[in-house]
Biopython code that builds the backbone (N, CA, C, O; Angstrom):
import numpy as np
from Bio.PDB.StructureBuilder import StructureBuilder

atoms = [
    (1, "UNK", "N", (132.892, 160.301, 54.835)),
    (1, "UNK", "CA", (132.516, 161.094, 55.972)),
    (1, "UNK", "C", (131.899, 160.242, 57.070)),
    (1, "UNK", "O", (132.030, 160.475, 58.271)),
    (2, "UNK", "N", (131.122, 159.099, 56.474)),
    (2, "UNK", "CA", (130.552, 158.444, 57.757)),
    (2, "UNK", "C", (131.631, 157.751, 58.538)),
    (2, "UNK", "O", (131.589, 157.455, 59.732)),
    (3, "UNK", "N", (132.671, 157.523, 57.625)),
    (3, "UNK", "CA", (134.118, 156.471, 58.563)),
    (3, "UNK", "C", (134.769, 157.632, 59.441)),
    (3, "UNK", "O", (135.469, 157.269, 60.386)),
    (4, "UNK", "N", (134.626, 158.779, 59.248)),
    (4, "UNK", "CA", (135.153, 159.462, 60.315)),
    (4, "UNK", "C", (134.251, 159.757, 61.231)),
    (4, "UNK", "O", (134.702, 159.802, 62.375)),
    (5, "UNK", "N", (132.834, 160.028, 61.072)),
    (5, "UNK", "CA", (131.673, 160.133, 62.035)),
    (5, "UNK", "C", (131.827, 158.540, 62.945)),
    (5, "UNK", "O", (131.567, 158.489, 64.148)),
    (6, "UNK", "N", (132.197, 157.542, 62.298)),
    (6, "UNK", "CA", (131.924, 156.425, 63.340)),
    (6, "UNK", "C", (133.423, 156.559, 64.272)),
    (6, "UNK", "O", (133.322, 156.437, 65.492)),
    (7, "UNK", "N", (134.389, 156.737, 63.843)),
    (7, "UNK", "CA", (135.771, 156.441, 64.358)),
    (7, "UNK", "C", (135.441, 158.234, 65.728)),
    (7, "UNK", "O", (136.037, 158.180, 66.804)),
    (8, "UNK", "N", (135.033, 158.815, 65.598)),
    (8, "UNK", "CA", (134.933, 160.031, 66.376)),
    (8, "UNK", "C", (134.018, 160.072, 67.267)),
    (8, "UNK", "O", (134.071, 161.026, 68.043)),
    (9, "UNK", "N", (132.815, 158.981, 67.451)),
    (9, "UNK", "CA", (131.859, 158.126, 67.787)),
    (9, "UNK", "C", (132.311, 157.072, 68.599)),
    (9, "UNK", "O", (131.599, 157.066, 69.603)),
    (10, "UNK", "N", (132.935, 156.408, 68.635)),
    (10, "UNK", "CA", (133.611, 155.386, 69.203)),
    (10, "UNK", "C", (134.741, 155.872, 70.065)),
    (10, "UNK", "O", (134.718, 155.419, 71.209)),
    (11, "UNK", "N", (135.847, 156.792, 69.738)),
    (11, "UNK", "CA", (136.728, 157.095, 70.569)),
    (11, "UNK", "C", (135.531, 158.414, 71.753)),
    (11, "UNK", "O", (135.710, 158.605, 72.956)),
    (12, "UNK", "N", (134.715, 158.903, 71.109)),
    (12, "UNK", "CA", (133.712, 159.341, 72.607)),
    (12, "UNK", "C", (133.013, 158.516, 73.528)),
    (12, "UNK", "O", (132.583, 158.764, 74.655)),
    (13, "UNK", "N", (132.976, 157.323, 72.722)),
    (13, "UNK", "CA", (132.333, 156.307, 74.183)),
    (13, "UNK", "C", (133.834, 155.545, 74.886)),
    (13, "UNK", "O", (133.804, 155.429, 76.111)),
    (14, "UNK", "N", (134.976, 155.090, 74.243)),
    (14, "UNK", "CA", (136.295, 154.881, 75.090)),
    (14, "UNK", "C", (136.654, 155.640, 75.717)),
    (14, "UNK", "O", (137.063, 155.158, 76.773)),
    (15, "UNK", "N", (136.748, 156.688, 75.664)),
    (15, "UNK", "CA", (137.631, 157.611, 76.398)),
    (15, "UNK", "C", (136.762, 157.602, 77.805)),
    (15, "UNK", "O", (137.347, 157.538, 78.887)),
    (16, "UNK", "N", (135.376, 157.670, 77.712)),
    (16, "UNK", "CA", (134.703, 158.008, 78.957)),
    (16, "UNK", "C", (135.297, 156.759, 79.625)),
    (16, "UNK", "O", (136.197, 156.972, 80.439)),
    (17, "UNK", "N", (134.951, 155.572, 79.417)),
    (17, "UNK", "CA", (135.241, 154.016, 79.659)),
    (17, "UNK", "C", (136.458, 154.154, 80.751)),
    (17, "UNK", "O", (136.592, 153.842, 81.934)),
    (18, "UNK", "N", (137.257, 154.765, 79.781)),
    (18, "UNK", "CA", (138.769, 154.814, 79.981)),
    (18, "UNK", "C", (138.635, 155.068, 81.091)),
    (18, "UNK", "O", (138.502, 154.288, 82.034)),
    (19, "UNK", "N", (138.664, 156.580, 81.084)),
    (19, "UNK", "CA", (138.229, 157.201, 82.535)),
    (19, "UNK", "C", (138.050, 156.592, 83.886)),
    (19, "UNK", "O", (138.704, 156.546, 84.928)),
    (20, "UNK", "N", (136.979, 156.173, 83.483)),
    (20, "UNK", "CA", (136.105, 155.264, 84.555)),
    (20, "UNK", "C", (137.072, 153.935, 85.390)),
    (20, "UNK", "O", (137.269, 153.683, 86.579)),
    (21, "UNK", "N", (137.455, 153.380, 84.282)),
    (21, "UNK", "CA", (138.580, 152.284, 84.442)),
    (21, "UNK", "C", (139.538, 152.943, 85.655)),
    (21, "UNK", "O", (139.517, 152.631, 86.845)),
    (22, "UNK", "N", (140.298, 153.845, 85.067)),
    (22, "UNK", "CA", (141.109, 154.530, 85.332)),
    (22, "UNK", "C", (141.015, 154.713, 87.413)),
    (22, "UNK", "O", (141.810, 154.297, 88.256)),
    (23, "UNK", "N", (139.901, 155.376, 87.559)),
    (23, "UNK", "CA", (139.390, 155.987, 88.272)),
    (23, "UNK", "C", (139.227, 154.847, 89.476)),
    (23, "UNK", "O", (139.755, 154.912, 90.586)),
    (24, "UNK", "N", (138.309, 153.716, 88.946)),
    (24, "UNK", "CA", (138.078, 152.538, 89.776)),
    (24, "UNK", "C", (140.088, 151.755, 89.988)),
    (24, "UNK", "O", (140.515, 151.717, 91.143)),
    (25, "UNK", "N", (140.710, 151.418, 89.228)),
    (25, "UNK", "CA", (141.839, 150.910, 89.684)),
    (25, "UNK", "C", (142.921, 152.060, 90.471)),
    (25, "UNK", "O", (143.877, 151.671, 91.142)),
    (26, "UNK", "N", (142.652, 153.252, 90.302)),
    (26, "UNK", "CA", (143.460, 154.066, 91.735)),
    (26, "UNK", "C", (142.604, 153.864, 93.175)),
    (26, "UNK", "O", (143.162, 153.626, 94.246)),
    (27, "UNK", "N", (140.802, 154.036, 92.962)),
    (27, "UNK", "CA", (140.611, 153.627, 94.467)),
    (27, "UNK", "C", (140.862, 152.082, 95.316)),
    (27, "UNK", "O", (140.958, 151.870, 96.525)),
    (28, "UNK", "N", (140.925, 151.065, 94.054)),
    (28, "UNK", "CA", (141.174, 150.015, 94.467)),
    (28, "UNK", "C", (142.740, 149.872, 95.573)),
    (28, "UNK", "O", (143.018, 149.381, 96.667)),
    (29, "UNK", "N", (143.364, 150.543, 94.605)),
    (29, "UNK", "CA", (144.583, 150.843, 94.771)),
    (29, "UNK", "C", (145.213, 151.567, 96.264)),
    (29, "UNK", "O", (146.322, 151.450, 96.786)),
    (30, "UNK", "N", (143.957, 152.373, 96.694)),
    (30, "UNK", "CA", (144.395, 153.181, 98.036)),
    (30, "UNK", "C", (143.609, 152.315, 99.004)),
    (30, "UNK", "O", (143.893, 152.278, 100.201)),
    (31, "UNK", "N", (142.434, 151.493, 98.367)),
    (31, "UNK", "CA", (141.797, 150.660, 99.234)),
    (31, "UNK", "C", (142.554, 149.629, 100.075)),
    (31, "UNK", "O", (142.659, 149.464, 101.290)),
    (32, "UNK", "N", (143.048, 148.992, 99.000)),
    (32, "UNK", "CA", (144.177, 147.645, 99.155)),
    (32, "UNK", "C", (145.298, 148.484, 99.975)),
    (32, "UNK", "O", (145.448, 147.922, 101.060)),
    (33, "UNK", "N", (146.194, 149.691, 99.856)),
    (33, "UNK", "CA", (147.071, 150.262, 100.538)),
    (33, "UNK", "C", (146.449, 150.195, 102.003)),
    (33, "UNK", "O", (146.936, 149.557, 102.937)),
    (34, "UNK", "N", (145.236, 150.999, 102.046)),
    (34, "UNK", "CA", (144.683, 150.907, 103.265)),
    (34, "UNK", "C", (144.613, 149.930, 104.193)),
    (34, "UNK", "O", (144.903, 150.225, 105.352)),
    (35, "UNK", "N", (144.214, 148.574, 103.865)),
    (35, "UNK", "CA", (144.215, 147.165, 104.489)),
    (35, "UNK", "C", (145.788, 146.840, 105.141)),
    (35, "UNK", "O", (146.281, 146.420, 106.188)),
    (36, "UNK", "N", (146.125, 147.224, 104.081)),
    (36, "UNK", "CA", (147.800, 146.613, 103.934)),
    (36, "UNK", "C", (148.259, 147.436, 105.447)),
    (36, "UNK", "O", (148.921, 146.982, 106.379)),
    (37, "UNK", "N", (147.669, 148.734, 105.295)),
    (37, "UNK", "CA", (148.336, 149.753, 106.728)),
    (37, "UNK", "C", (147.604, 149.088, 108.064)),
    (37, "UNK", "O", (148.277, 148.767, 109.044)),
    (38, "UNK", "N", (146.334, 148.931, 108.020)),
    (38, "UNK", "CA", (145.578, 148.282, 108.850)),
    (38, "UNK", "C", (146.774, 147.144, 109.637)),
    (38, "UNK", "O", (147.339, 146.974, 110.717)),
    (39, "UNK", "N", (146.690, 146.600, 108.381)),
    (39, "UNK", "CA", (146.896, 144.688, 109.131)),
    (39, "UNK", "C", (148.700, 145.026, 109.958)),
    (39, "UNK", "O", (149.207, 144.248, 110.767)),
    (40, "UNK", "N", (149.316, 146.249, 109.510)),
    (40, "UNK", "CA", (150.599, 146.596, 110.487)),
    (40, "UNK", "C", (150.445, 146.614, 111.597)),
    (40, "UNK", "O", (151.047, 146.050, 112.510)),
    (41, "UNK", "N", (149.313, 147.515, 111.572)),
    (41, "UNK", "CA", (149.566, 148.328, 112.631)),
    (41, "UNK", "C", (148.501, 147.185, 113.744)),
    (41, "UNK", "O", (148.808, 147.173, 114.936)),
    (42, "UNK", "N", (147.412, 146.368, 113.318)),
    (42, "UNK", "CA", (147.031, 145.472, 113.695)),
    (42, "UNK", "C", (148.474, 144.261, 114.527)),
    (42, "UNK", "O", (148.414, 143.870, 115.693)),
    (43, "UNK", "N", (149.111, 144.064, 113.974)),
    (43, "UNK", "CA", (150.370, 143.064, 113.933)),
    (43, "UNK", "C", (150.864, 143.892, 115.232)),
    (43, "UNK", "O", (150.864, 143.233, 116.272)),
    (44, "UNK", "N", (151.267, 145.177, 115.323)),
    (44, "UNK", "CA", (152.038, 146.019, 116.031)),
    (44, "UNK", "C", (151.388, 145.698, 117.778)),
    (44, "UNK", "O", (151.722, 145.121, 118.813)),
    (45, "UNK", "N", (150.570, 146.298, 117.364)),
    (45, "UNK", "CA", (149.565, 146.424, 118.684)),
    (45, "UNK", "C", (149.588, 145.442, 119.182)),
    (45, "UNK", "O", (149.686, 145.503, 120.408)),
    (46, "UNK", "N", (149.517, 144.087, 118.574)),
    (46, "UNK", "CA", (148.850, 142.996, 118.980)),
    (46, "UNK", "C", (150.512, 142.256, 119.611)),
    (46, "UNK", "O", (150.528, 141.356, 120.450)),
    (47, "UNK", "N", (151.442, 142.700, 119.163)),
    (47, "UNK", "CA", (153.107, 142.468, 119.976)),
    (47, "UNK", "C", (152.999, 143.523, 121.037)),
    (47, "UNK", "O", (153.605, 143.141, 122.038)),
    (48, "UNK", "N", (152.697, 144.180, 121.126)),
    (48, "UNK", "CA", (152.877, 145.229, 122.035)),
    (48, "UNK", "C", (151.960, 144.615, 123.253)),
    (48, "UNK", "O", (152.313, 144.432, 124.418)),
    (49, "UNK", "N", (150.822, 144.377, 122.717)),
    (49, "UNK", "CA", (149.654, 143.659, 124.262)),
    (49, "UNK", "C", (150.673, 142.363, 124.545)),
    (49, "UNK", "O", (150.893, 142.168, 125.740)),
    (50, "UNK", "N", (151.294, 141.494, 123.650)),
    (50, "UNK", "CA", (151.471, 140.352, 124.072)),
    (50, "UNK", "C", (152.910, 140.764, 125.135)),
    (50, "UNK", "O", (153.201, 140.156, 126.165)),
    (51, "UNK", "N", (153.354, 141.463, 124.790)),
    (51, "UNK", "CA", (154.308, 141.749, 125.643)),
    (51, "UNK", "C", (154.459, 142.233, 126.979)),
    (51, "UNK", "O", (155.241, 141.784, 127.816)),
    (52, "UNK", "N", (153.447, 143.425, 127.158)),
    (52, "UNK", "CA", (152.827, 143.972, 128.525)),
    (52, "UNK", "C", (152.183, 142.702, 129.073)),
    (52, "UNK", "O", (152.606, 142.272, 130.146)),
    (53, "UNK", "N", (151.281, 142.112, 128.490)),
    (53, "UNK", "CA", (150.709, 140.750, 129.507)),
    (53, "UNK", "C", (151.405, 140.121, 130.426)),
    (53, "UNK", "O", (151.220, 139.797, 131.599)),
    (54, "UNK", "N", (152.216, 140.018, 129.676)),
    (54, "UNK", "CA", (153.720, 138.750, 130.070)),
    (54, "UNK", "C", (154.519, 139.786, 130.934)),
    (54, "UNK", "O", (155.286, 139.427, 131.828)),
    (55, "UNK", "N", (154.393, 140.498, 130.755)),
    (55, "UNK", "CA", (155.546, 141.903, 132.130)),
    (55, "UNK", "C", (154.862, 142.241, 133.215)),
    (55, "UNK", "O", (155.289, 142.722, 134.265)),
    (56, "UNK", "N", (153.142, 141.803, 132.726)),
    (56, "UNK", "CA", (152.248, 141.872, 133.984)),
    (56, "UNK", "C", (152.604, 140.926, 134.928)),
    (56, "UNK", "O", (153.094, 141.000, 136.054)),
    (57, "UNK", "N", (152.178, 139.845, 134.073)),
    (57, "UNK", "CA", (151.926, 138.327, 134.783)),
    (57, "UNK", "C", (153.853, 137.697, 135.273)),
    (57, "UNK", "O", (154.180, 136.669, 135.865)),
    (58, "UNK", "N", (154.543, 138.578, 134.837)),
    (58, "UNK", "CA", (156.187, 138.380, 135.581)),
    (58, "UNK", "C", (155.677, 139.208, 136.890)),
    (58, "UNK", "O", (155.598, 138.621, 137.969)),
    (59, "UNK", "N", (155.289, 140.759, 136.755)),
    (59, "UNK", "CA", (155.472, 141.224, 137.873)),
    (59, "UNK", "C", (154.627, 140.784, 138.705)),
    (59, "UNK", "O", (155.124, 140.660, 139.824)),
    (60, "UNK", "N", (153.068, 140.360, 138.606)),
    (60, "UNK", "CA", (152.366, 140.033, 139.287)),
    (60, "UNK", "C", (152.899, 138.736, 140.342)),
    (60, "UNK", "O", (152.654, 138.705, 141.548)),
    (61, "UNK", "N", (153.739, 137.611, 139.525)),
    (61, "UNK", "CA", (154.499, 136.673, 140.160)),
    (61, "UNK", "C", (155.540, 137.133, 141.221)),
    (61, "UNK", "O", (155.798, 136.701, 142.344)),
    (62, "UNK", "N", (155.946, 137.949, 140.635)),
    (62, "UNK", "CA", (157.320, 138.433, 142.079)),
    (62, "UNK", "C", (156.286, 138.854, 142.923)),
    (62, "UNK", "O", (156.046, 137.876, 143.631)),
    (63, "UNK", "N", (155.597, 139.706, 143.214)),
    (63, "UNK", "CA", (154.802, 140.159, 144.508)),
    (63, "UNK", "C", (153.960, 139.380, 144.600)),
    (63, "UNK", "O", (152.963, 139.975, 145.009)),
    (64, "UNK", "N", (153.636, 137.715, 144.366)),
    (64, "UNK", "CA", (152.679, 136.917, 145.289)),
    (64, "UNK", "C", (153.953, 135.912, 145.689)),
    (64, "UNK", "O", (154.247, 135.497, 146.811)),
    (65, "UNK", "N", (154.535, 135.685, 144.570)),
    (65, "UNK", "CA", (155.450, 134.589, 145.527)),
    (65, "UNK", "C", (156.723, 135.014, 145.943)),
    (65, "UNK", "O", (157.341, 134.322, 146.751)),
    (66, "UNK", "N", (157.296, 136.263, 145.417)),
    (66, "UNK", "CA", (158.889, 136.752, 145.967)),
    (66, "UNK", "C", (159.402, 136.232, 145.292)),
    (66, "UNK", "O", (160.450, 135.929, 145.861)),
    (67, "UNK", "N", (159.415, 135.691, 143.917)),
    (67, "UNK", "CA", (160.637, 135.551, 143.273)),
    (67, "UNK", "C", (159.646, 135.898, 141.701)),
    (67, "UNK", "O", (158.465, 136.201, 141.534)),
    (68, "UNK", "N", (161.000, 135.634, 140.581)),
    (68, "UNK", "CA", (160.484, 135.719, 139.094)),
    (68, "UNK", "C", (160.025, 134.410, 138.672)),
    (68, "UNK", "O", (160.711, 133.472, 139.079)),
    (69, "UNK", "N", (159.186, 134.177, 138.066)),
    (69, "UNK", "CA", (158.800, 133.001, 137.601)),
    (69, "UNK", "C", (160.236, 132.352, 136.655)),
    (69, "UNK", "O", (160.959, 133.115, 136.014)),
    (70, "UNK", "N", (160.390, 131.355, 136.693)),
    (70, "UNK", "CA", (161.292, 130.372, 135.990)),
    (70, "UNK", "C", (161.376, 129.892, 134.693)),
    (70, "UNK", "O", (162.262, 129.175, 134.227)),
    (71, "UNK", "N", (160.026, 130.502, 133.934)),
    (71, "UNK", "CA", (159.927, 130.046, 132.864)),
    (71, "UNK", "C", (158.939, 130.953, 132.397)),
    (71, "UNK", "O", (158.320, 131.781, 133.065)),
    (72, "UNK", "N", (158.815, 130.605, 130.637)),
    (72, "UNK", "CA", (157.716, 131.094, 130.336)),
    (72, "UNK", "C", (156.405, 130.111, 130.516)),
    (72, "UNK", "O", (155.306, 130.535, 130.873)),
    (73, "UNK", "N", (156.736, 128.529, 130.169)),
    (73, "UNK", "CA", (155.861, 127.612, 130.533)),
    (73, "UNK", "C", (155.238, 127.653, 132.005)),
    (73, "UNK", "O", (154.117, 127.214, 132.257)),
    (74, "UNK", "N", (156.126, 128.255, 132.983)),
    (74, "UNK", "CA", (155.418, 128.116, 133.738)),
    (74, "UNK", "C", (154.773, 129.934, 134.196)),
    (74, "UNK", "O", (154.452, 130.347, 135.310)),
    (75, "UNK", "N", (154.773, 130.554, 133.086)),
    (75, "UNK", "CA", (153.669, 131.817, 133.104)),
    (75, "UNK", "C", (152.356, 131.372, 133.110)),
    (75, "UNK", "O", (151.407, 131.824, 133.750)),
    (76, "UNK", "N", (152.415, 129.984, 131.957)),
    (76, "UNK", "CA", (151.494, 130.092, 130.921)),
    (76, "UNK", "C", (150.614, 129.078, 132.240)),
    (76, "UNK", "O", (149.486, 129.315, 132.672)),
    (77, "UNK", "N", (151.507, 127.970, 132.651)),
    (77, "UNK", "CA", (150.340, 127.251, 133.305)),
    (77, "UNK", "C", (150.173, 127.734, 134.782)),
    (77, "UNK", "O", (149.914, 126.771, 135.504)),
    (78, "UNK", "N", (150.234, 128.856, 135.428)),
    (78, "UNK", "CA", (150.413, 128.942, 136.344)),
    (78, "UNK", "C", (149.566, 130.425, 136.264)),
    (78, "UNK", "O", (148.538, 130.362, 136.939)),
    (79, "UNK", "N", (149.701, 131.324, 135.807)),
    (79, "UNK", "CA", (149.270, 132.655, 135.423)),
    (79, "UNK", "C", (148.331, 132.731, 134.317)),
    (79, "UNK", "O", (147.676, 133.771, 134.379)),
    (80, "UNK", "N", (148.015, 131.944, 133.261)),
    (80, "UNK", "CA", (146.810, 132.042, 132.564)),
    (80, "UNK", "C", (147.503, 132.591, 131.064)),
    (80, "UNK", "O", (146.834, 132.753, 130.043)),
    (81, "UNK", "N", (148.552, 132.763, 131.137)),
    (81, "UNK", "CA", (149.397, 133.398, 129.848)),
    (81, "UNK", "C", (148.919, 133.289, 128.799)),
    (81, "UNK", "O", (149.347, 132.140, 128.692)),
    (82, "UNK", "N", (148.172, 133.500, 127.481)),
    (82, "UNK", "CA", (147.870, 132.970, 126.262)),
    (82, "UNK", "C", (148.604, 133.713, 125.331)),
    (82, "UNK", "O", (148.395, 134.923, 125.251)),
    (83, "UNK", "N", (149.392, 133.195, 124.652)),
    (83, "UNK", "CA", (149.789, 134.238, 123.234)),
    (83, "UNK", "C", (149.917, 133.384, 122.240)),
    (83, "UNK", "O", (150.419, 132.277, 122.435)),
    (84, "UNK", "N", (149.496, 133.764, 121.070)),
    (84, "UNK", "CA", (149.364, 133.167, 119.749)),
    (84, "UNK", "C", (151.063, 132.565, 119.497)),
    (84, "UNK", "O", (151.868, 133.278, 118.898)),
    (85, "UNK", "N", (151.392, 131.421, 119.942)),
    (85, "UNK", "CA", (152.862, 131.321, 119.615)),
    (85, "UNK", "C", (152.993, 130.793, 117.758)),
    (85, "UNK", "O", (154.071, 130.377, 117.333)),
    (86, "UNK", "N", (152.042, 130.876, 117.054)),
    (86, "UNK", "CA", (152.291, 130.985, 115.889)),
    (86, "UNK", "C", (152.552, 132.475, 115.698)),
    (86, "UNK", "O", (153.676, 132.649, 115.226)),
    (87, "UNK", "N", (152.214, 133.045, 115.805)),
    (87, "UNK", "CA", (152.000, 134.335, 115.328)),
    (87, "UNK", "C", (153.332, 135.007, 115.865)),
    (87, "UNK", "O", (154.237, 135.484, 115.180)),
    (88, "UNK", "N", (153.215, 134.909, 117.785)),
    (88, "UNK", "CA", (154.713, 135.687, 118.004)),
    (88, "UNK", "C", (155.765, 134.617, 118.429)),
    (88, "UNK", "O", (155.635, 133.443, 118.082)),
    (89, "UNK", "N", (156.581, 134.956, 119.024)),
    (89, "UNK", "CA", (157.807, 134.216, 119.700)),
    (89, "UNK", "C", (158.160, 135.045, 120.801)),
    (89, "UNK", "O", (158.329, 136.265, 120.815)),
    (90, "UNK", "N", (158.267, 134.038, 121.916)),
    (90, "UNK", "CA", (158.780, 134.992, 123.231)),
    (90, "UNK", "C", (160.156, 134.335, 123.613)),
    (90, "UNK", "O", (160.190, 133.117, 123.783)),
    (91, "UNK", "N", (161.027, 134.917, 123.721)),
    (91, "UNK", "CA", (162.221, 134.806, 124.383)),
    (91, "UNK", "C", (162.455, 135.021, 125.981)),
    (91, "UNK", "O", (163.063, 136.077, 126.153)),
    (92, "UNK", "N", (162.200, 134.434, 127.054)),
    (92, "UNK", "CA", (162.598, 134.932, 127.577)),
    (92, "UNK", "C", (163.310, 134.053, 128.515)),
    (92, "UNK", "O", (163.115, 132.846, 128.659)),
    (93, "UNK", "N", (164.523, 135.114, 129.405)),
    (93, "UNK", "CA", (165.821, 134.490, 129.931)),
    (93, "UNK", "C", (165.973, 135.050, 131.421)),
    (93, "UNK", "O", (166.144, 136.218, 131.769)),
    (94, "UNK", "N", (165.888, 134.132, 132.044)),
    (94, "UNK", "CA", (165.753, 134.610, 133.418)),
    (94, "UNK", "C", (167.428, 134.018, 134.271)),
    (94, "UNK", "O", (168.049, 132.955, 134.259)),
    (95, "UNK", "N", (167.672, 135.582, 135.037)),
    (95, "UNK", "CA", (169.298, 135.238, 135.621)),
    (95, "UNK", "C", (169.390, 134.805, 136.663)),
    (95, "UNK", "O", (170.231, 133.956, 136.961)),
    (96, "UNK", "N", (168.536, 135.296, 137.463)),
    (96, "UNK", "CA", (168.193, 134.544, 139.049)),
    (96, "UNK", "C", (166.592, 135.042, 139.504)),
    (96, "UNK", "O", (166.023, 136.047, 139.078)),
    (97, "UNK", "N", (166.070, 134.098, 140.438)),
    (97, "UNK", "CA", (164.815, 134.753, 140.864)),
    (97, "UNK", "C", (164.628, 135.782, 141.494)),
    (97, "UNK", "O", (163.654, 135.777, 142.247)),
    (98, "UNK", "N", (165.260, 136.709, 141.442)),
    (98, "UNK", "CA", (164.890, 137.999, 141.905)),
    (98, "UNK", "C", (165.452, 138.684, 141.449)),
    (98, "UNK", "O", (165.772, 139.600, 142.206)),
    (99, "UNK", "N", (165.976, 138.802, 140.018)),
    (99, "UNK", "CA", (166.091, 139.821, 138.881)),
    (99, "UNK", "C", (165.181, 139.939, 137.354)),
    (99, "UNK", "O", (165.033, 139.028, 136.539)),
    (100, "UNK", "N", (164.741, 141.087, 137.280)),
    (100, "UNK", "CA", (163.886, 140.477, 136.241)),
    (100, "UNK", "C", (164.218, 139.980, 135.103)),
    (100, "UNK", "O", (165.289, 140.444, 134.712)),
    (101, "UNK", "N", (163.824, 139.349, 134.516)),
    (101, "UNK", "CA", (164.040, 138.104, 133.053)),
    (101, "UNK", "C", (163.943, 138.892, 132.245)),
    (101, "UNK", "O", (162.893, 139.531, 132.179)),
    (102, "UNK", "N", (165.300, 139.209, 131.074)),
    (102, "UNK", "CA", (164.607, 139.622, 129.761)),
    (102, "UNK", "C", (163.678, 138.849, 128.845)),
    (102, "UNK", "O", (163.968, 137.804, 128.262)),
    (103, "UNK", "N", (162.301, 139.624, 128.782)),
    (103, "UNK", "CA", (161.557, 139.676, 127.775)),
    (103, "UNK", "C", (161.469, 139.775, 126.202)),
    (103, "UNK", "O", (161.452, 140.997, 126.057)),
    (104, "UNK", "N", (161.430, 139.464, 125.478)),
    (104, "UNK", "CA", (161.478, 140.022, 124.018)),
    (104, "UNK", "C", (160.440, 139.130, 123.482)),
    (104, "UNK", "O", (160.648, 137.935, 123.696)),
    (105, "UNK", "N", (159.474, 139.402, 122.898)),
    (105, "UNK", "CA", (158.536, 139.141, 121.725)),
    (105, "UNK", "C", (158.722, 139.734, 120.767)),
    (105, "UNK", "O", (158.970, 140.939, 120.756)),
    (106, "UNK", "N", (158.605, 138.696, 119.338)),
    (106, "UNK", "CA", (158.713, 138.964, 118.076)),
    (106, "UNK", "C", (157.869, 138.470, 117.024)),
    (106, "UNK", "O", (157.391, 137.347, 117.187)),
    (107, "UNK", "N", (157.601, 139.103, 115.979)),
    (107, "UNK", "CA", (156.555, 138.247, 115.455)),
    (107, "UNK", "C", (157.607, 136.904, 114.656)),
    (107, "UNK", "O", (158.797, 137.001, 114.355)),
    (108, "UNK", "N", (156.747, 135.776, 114.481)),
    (108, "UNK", "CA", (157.208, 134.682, 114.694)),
    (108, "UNK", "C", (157.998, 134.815, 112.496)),
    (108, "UNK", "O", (158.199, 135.880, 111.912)),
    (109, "UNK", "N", (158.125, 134.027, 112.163)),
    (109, "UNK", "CA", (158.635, 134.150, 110.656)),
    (109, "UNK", "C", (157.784, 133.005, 109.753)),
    (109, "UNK", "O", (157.992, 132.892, 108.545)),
]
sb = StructureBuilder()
sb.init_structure("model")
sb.init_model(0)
sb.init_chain("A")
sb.init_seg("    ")
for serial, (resi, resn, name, xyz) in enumerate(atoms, 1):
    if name == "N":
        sb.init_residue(resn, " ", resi, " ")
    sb.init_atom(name, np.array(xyz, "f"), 0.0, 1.0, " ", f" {name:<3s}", serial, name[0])
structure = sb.get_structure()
């Protein structure tokens, strides 16, 4: 009788354990999901500003000097341009100075 009093004894302190376990690796679980959504939508935003900057600092160039800037290098030293070029990649392709240049930023690979 006592080997079943201890074995009925023991599975009442695991099971709580269990529980507990249990309980802590699902919030971990929505925690870590959470970050994971964060750092997207972090990534997102942060292409999205780099892109408007650069559509600023194009348009801002046509209405001081009358044409599109020629480059992106010369956004950067001429207009103040900063973008993490680790992080994104800018493409851009300009057809003549007074059409606007396609733009495209991407995050980099």
């Amino acid at each position: 009788m006592d080997k079943s009093r201890d074995q009925s004894s023991l599975i009442g302190k695991i099971v709580p354990f269990l529980g507990l376990v249990i309980v802590f690796l699902a919030v971990l679980f929505f925690v870590l999901t959470g970050f994971q959504e964060a750092r997207i939508a972090s990534d997102a935003e942060g292409l999205r500003i780099a892109e408007n900057s650069i559509r600023r600092a194009v348009i801002n160039s046509f209405a001081s000097e009358g044409k599109f800037p020629p480059s992106f290098e010369y956004l950067k030293e001429h207009y103040g341009i900063h973008i993490d070029e680790h992080k994104f990649v800018v493409h851009y392709h300009i057809f003549a100075s007074n059409i606007m240049p396609d733009i495209v930023v991407r995050q980099a690979d």
